[in-house]
C-alpha distance (Angstrom), angle and dihedral (degrees) to the residues before:
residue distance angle dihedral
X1 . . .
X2 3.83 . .
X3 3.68 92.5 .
X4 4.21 91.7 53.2
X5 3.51 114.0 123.8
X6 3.54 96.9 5.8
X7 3.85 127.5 128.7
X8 3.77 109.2 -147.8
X9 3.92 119.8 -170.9
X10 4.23 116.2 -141.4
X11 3.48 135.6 -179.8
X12 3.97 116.4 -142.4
X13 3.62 112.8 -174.0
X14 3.69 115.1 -168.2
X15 4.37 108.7 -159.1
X16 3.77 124.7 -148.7
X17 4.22 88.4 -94.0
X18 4.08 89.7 63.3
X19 2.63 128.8 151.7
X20 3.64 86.5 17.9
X21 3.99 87.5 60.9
X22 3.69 131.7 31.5
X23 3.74 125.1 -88.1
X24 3.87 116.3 -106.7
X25 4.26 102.9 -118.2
X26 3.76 118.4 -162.0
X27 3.73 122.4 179.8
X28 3.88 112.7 -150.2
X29 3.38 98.0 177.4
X30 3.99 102.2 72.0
X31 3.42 119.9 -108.4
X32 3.89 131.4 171.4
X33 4.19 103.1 -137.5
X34 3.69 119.9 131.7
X35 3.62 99.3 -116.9
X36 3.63 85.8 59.8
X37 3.68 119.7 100.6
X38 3.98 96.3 -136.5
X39 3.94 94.9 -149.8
X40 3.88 101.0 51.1
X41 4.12 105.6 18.5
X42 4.08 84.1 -119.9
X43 4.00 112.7 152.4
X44 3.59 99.0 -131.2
X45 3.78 110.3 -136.2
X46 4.14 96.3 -151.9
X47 4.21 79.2 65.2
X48 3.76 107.8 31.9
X49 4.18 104.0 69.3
X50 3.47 100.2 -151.7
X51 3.79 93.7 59.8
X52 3.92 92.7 34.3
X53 3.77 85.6 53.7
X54 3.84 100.8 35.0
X55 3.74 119.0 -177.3
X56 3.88 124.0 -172.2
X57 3.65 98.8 -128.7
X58 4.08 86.3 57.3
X59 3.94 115.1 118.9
X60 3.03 131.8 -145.6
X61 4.06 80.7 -113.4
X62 3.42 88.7 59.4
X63 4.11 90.6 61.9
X64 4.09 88.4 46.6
X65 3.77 87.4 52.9
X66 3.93 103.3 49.7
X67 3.97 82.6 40.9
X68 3.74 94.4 64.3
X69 3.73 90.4 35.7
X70 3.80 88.5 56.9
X71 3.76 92.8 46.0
X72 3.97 90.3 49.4
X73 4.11 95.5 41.1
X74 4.08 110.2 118.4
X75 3.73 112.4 -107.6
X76 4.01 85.9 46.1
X77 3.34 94.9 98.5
X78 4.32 90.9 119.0
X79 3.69 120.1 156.7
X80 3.73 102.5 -92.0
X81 4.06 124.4 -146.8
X82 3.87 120.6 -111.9
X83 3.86 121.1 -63.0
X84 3.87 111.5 -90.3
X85 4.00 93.0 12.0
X86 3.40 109.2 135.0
X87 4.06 149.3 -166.8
C-alpha cells in the first residue's frame, strides 16, 4: 500500500449535535483520496459514506475504521504527495 508506513495527522472535530451529527474530519497531513477536498484536507461528507450516511450510534472509531479501509481499498493506488507535506 501507498499509505504503509506512513504517519498521517487529522483533525476530528466533534460539534455540540454529536453524535446526533457527523464529526467534521480534516486531514493536515496531505493525502491524495477522493473524498478529500485537495485544497483544504476536508473529508467531504457527500463522498465519505459514513458521514454521508450518518448514524447516531457511529463512533468516532467507526470514522478511523472506514478511513483506513478507504485508504487500503483496490483501485486506490493514486499518486500520493511527499511524506510529511501538509495542507
Amino acid at each position: 500500500s501507498f499509505h504503509e508506513n506512513r504517519i498521517y495527522d487529522i483533525k476530528i472535530t466533534c460539534g455540540d449535535s454529536y453524535p446526533d451529527f457527523p464529526p467534521t474530519i480534516f486531514f493536515l497531513t496531505k493525502i491524495n483520496l477522493p473524498c478529500v477536498n485537495q485544497t483544504t484536507g476536508e473529508v467531504e461528507p457527500m463522498k465519505f459514506p459514513v458521514l454521508s450516511g450518518w448514524k447516531r450510534n457511529y463512533t468516532l472509531e467507526t470514522v478511523l475504521v472506514e478511513l483506513r479501509r478507504e485508504m487500503l481499498r483496490a483501485g486506490r493506488k493514486l499518486i500520493q504527495p511527499p511524506e510529511g507535506t501538509m495542507f
